[in-house]
C-alpha positions as CSV (number, residue, x, y, z in Angstrom):
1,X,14.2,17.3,6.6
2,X,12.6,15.8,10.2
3,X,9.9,18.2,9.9
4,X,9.2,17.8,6.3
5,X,9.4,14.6,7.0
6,X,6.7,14.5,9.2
7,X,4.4,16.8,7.4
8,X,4.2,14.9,4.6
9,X,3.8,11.7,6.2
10,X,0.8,13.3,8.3
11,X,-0.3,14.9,5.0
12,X,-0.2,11.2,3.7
13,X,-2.7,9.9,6.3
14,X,-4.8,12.8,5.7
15,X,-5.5,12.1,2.5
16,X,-5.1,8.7,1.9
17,X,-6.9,7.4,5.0
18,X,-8.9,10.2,6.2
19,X,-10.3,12.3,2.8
20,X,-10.8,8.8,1.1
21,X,-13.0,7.7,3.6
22,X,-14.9,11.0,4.3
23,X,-15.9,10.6,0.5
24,X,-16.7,7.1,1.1
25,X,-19.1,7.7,3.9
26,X,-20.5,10.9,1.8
27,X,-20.9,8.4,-1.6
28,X,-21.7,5.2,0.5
29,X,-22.9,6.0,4.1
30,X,-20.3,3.1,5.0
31,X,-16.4,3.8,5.9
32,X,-15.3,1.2,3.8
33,X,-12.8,-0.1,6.7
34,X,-13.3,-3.6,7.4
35,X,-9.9,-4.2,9.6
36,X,-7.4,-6.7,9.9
37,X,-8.7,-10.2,8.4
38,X,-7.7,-13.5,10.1
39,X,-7.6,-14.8,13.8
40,X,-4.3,-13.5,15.7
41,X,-1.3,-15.4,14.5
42,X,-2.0,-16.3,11.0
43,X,-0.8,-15.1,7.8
44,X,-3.5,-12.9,7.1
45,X,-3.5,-10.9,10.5
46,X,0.7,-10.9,10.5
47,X,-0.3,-8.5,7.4
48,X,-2.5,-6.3,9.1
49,X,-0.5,-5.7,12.0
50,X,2.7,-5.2,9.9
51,X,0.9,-2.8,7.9
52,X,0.1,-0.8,11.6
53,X,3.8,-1.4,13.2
54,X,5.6,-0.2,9.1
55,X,3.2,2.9,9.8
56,X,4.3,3.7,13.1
57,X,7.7,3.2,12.1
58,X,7.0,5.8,9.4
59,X,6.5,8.5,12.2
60,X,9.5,6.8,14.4
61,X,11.6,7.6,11.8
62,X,11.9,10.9,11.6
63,X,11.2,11.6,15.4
64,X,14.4,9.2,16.0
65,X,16.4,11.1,13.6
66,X,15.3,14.3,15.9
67,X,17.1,12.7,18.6
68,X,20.4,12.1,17.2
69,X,19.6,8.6,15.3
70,X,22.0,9.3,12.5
71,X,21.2,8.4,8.4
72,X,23.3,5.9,7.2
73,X,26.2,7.3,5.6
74,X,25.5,6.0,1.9
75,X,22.0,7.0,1.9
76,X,22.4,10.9,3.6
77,X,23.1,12.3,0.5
78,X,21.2,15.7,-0.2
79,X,20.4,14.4,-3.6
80,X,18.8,11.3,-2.1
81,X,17.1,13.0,0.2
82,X,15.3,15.4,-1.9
83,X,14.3,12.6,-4.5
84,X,12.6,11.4,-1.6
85,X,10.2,14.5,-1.4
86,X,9.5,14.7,-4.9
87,X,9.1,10.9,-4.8
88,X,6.4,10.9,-1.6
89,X,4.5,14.1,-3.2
90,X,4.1,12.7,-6.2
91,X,3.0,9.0,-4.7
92,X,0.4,10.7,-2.3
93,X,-1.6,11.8,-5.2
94,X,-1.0,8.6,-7.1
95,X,-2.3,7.1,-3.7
96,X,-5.2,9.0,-3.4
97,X,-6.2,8.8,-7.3
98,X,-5.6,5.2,-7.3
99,X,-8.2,5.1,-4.7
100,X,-11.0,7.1,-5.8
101,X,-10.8,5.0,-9.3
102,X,-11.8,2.2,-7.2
103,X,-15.4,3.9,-6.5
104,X,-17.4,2.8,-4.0
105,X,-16.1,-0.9,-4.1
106,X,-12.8,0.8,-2.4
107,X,-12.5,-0.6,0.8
108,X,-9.5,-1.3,3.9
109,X,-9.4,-4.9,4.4
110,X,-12.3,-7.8,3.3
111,X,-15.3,-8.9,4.4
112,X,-16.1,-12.3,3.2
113,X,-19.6,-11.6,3.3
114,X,-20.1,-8.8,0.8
115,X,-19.9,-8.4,-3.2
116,X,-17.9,-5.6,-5.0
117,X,-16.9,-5.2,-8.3
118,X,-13.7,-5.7,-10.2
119,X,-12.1,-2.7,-11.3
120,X,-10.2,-3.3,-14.3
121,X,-9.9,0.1,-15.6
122,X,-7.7,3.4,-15.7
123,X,-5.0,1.8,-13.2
124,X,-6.0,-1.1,-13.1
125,X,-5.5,-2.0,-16.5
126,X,-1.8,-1.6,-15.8
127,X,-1.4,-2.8,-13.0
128,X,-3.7,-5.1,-9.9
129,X,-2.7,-3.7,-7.5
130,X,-1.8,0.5,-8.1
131,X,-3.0,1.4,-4.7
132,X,-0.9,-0.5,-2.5
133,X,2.1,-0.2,-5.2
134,X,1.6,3.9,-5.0
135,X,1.7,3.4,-0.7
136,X,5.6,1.1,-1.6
137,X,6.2,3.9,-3.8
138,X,5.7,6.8,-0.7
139,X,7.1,4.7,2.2
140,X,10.2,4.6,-0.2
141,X,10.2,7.9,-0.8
142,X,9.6,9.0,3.2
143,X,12.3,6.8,4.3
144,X,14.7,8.7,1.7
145,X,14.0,12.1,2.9
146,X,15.2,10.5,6.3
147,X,17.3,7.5,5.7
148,X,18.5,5.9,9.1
149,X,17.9,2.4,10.6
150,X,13.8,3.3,11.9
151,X,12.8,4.4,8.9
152,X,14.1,1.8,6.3
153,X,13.0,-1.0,8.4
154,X,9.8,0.8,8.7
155,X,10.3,0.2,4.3
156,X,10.7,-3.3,4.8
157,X,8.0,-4.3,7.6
158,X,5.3,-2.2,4.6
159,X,6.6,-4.1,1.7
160,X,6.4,-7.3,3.9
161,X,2.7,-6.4,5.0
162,X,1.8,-5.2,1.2
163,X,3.0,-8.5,-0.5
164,X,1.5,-10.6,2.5
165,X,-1.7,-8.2,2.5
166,X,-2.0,-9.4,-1.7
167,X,-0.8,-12.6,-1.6
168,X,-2.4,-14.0,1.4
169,X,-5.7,-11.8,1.8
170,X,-6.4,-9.8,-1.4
171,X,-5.6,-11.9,-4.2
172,X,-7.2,-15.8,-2.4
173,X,-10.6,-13.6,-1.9
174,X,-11.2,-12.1,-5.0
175,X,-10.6,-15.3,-6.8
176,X,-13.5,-16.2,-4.3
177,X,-15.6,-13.4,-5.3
178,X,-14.6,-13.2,-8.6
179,X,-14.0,-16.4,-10.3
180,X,-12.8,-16.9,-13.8
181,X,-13.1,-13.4,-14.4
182,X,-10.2,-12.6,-11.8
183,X,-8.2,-15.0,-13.0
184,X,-8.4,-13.6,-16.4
185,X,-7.8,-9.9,-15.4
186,X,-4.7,-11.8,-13.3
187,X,-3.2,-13.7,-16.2
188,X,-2.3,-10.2,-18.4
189,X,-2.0,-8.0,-15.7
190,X,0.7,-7.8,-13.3
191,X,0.6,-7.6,-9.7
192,X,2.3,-4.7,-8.3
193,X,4.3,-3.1,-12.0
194,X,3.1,-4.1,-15.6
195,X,3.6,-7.6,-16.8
196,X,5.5,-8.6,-13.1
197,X,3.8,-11.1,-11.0
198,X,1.0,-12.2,-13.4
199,X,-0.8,-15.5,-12.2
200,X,-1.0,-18.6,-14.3
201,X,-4.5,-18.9,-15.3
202,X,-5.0,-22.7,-14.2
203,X,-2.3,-22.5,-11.2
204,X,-2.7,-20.5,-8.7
205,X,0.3,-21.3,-6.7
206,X,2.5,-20.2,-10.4
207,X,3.4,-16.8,-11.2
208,X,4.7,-15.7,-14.0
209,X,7.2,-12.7,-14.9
C-alpha cells in the first residue's frame, strides 16, 4: 500500500498542480501561480507554508511507513485502507474538475493587484470553496491508505493550511475584489460542504451553520 501510496500522491501533483497549469499557460499564457501571500510570520504566510510542509508530509508518509513506522492499530484495517484508494481516486478527479470550472480566473495564491471573476456556477453553487474541500477530501483519503503518525499529521497541518488559506487569505480578498456580490454568493453558500460555514451578510466576523 506504500507504493500505491506514493503513486497516487505523485499522480495527484501531476494533475492537480502540473496539467492544471499546463492548460492554464496554453488558455492564458500565465501559470496562474502567484505564491505564498503575506510577509514571513503572519497569518497569511503560516498558510502557505503549511500548505508546503502537509505536502511534504504527504510523501513522508508513506516513505516512513517503508522504514518500519507502523499504522496505528485502529486505523490499519484493510477495509480502511482501501476506502482510502477509492476515496483519493475519486477526489483527484474532483480536484482537477473543480479546477478547470474555475476557467482562466483559476489561480494558486492572490495577487492584490489583478481582477478575476466570481465563479458561482457548477461547483460553486454548492459549495465556495470545492477545490480546496476536494484536496481535504484526498489528503484524507492518502493518509488512510497509510495511516501512521507522518501521514495523519500531514492531514492535520492541510486542513490547518486550507481553513487558514480561506479564512485569512481567500475569503478577506474577494470581499475586496468582489464586494456585495461576494457577500451575497457567501451568505447561501457554504464554505467548504453545503449550507456549513455561510457568512453573515453584514458581519463578517459571524458565520453561520
Amino acid at each position: 500500500m506504500t507504493t500505491s501510496a506514493l503513486v497516487l500522491f505523485g499522480i495527484y501533483l501531476g494533475v492537480g498542480f502540473g496539467l492544471r497549469t499546463y492548460i492554464q499557460v496554453r488558455r492564458t499564457g500565465d501559470s496562474g501561480f502567484r505564491g505564498i501571500s503575506g510577509s514571513f510570520g503572519t497569518a497569511e504566510w503560516w498558510a502557505g507554508a503549511l500548505f508546503v510542509v502537509a505536502l511534504a508530509a504527504g510523501v513522508l508518509g508513506p516513505i516512513s511507513a517503508s522504514l518500519g513506522v507502523e499504522p496505528l492499530d485502529a486505523l490499519s484495517a484493510p477495509v480502511i485502507q482501501w476506502t482510502g484508494v477509492v476515496v483519493t481516486l475519486v477526489e483527484i478527479v474532483a480536484t482537477f474538475v473543480t479546477q478547470l470550472e474555475m476557467g482562466t480566473s483559476w489561480r494558486i495564491g492572490v495577487d492584490e493587484t489583478e481582477h478575476t471573476d466570481l465563479v458561482t456556477t457548477g461547483p460553486f453553487a454548492l459549495v465556495r470553496n470545492p477545490i480546496f474541500s476536494a484536496m481535504a477530501a484526498t489528503g484524507a483519503g492518502l493518509a488512510f491508505m497509510v495511516p501512521n503518525v507522518v501521514s495523519l499529521l500531514g492531514l492535520l497541518l492541510l486542513m490547518v493550511a486550507l481553513e487558514l488559506q480561506v479564512r485569512v487569505v481567500e475569503e478577506p480578498f474577494l470581499r475586496r475584489l468582489h464586494g456585495t456580490d461576494y457577500e451575497s454568493y457567501a451568505a447561501r453558500v457554504g464554505r467548504f460542504l453545503p449550507s456549513l460555514g455561510r457568512l453573515a451578510h453584514s458581519a463578517p466576523a459571524r458565520v453561520v451553520g
